[in-house]
SEZA-124040 format. One line per 5 residues: for each residue x, y negated, z negated of C-alpha. Coordinates in nm, 4 decimals, decimal comma. Layout:
% SEZA-124040
X Y Z ~ ...
% end
This chain:
% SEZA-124040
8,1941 10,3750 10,4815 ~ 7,8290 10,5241 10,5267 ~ 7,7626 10,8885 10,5090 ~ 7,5146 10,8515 10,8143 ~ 7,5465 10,6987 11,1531
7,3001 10,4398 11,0835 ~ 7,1225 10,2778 10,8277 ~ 6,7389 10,2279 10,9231 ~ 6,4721 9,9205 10,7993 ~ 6,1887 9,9852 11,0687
6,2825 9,9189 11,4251 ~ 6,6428 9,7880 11,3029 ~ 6,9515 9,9919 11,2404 ~ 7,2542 9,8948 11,1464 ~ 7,5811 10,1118 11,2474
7,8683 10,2845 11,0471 ~ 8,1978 10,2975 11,1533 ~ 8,2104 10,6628 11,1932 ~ 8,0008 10,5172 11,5400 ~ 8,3092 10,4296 11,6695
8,4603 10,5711 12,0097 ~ 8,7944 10,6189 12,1489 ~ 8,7823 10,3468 12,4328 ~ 8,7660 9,9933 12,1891 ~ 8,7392 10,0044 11,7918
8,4619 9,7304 11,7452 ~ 8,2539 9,9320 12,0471 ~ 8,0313 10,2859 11,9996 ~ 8,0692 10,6481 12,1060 ~ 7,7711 10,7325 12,3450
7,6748 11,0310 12,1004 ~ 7,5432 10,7733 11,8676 ~ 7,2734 10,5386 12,0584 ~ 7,1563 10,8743 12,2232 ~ 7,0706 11,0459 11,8560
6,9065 10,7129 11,8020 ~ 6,6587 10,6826 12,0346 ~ 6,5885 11,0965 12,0638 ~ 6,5004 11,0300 11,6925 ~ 6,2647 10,7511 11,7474
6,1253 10,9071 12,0050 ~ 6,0871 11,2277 11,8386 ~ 5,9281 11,0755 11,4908 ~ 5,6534 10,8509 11,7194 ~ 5,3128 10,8987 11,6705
5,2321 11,1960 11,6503 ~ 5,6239 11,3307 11,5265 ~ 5,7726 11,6499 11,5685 ~ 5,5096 11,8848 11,4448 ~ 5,2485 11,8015 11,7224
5,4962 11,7397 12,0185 ~ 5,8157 11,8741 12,1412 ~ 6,0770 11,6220 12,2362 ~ 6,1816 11,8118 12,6266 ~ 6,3833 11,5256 12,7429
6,6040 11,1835 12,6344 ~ 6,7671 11,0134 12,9114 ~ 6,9703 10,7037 12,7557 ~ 7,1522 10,4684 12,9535 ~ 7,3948 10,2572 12,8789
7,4369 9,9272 13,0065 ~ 7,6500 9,7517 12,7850 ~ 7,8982 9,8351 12,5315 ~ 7,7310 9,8739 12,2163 ~ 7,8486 9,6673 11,9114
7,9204 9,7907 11,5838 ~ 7,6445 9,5286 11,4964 ~ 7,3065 9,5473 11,3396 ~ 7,0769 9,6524 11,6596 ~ 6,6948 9,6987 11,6983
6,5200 9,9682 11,8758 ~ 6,1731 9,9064 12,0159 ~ 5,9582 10,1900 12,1827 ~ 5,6987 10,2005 12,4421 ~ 5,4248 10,4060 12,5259
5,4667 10,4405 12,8771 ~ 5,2614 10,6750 12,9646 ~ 5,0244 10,8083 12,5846 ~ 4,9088 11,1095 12,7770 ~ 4,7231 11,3763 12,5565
4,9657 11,6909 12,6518 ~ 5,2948 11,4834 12,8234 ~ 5,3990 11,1541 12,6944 ~ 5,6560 10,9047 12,8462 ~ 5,7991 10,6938 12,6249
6,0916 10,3926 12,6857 ~ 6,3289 10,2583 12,4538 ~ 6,5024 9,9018 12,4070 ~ 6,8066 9,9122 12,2436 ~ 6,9283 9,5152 12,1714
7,1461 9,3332 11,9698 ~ 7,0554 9,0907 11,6990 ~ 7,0685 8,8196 12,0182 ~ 6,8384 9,0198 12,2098 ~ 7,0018 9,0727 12,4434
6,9443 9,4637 12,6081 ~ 7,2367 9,6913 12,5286 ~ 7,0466 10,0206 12,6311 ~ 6,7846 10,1923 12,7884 ~ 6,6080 10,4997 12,6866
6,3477 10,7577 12,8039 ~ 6,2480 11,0300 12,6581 ~ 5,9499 11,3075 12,7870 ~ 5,7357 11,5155 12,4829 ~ 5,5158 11,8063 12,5686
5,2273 11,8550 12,3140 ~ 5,2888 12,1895 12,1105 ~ 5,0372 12,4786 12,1782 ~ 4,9719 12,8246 12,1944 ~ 5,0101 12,9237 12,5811
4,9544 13,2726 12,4846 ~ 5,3512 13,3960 12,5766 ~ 5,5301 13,6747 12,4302 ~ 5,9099 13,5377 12,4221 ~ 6,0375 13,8947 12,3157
5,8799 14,0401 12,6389 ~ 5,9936 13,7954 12,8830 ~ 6,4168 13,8512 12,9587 ~ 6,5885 13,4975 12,9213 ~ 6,9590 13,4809 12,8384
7,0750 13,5799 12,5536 ~ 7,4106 13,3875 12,3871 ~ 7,7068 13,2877 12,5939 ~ 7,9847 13,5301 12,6556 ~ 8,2049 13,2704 12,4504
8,3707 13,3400 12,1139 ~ 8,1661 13,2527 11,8101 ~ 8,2736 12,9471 11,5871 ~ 8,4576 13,1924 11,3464 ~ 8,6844 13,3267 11,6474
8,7785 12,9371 11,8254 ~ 9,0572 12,7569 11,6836 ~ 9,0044 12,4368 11,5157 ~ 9,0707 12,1452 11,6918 ~ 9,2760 11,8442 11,5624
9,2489 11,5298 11,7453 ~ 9,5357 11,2530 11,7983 ~ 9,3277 10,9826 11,9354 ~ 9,5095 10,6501 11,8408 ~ 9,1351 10,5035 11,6666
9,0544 10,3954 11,3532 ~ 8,9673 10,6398 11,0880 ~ 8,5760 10,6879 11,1075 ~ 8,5497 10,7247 11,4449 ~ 8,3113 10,9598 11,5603
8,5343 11,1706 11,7186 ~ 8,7535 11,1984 11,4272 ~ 8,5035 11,2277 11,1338 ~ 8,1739 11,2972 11,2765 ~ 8,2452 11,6805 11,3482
8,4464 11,9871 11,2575 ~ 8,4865 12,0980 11,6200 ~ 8,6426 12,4720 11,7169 ~ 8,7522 12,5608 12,0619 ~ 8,6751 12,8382 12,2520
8,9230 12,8665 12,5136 ~ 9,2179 12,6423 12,2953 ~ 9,1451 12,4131 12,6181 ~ 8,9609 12,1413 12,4495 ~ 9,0553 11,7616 12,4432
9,4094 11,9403 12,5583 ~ 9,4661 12,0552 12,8947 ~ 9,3006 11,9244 13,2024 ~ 8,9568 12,1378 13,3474 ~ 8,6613 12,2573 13,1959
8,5855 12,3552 12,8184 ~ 8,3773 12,5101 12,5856 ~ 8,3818 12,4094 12,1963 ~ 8,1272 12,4238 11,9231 ~ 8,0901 12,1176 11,6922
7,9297 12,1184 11,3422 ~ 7,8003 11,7411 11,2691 ~ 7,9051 11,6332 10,9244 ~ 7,6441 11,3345 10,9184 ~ 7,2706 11,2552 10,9256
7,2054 10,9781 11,2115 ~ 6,9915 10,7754 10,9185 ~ 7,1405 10,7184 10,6111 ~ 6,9164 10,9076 10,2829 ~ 6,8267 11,1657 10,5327
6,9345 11,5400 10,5886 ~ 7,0747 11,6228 10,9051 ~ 6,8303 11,8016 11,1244 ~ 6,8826 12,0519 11,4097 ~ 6,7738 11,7738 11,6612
7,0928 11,5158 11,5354 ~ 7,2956 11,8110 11,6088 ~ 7,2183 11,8913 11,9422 ~ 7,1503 11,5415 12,0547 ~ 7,4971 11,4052 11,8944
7,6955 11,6144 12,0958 ~ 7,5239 11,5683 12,4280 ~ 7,7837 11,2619 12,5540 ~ 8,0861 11,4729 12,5078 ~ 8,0781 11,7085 12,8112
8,3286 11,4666 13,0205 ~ 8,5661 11,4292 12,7295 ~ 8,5718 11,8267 12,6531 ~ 8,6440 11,8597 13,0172 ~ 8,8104 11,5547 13,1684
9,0450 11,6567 13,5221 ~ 9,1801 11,3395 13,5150 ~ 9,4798 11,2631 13,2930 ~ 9,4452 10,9389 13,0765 ~ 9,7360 10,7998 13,1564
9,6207 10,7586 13,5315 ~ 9,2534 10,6800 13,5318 ~ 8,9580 10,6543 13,2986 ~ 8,6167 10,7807 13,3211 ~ 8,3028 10,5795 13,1909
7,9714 10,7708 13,1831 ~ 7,6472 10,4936 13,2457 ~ 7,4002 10,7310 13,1096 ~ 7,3803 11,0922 12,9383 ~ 7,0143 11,2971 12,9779
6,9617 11,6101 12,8109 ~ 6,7032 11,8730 12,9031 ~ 6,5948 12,0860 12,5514 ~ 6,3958 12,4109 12,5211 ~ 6,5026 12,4844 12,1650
6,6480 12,3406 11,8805 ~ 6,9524 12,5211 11,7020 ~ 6,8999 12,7891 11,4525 ~ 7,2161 12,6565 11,2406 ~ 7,5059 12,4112 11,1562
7,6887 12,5128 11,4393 ~ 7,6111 12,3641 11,8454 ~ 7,7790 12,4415 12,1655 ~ 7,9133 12,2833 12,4813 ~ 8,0173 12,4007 12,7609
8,0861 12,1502 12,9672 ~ 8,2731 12,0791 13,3055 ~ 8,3469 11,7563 13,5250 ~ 8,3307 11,6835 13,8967 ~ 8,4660 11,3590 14,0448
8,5292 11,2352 14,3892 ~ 8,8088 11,0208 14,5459 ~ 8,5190 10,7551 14,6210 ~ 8,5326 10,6756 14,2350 ~ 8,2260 10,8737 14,1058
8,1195 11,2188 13,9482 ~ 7,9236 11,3943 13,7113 ~ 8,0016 11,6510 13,4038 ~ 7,7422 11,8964 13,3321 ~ 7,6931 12,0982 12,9651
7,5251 12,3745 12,8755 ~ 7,3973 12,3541 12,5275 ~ 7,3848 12,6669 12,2755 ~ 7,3479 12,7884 11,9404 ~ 7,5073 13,1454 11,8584
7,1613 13,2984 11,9797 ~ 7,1372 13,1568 12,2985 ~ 7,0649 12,8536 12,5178 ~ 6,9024 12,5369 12,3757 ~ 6,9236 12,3609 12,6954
7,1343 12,1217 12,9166 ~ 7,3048 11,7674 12,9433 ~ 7,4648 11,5695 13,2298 ~ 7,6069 11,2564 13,3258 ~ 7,6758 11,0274 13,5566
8,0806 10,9531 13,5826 ~ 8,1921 10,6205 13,7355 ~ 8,6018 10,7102 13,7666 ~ 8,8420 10,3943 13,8033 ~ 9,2427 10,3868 13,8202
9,4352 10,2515 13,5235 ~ 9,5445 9,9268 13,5527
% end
């Protein structure tokens, strides 16, 4: 089993098993191809030191394969202070699995004092020491991410349980490339496709809930091990919805994810 999410040779990855969602054992979480392309984007020309990586928008238009895939990026737009680059995600047949975008503002000094300006401070939302662990029953095979990727703690003993919205903090256990540390950017980015599972109002056992895409907004990267979501889920009887997350560290905000919901009865 790898100790990373992926293993990396260039533009060509090849997935663990601890990739693994809950939906179809031989299929990925969303978490996954999202840290994937945030961390291409993020280490383009230029990397993380010179531009800040504002916004990934992944979406996902195919189950992805626990199968060797390769990631190709695209300047879309190679602006001096905002860049637009695009992602291909495809499998080793080419054929196009995912799409990706993500947005990076050039770092400089615009002259702000942060401790003079009044933003929000940290969630009124019990630390990680004060949640309760949370032990999942998923029937998937062991390395799945949900099972092994994260030591998650709830807040409000309401997560992955009972019906509504949630609030948990995860700690990622693995680097998204194999040899590598993990780095505050797979932490947040990891845990930005699990707002509608955190706070699913539909039970399982009547209908299931597919998100097409996940897109995450950032303004800061976490301070330590530990990330936050706060999530909740809207759907509609016409068979759509969205969940929406705010994303913390135990100082404050780091920013926010959503998703698109496409809700369908069991069969």
């Amino acid at each position: 089993m790898l100790e990373a999410m992926f293993e990396r040779d260039g533009t060509q990855v090849s997935p663990g098993p601890i990739c693994t969602g809950p939906w179809d054992p031989t299929v990925m979480h969303g978490g996954p191809p999202l840290a994937l392309c945030g961390r291409f984007f993020a280490g383009h020309a230029g990397g993380a030191d010179e531009f800040h990586l504002a916004r990934v928008t992944v979406e996902l238009v195919r189950p992805i394969p626990l199968a060797p895939l390769t990631v190709e990026v695209i300047e879309t737009r190679a602006g001096r202070r905002i860049q637009l680059l695009d992602a291909i995600v495809r499998g080793v047949d080419g054929l196009e699995l995912a799409f990706a975008r993500g947005m990076r503002i050039l770092r400089s000094d615009s002259g702000l004092d942060e401790k003079a300006i009044e933003m929000p401070g940290p969630l009124d939302l019990p630390d990680p020491q004060n949640s309760t662990p949370v032990h999942h029953n998923y029937a998937i095979p062991s390395g799945g991410f949900y099972l092994d990727a994260f030591e998650i703690r709830s807040c409000d003993g309401r997560t992955f349980g009972p019906l509504g919205p949630s609030a948990a903090w995860f700690k990622l256990r693995v680097p998204v490339f194999a040899g590598e540390s993990i780095s505050p950017l797979d932490r947040v980015l990891s845990i930005g496709d699990f707002g509608n599972g955190i706070s699913n109002i539909t039970p399982k056992s009547s209908h299931v809930y597919i998100n097409p895409d996940v897109s995450l907004h950032l303004h800061q990267l976490p301070d330590d091990e530990w990330v936050l979501s706060d999530a909740v889920t809207h759907v509609r009887s016409a068979g759509f919805g969205t969940a929406s997350t705010v994303l913390a560290d135990r100082l404050g905000r780091l920013g926010v994810a959503n998703q698109s919901l496409m809700v369908q009865r069991q069969s």
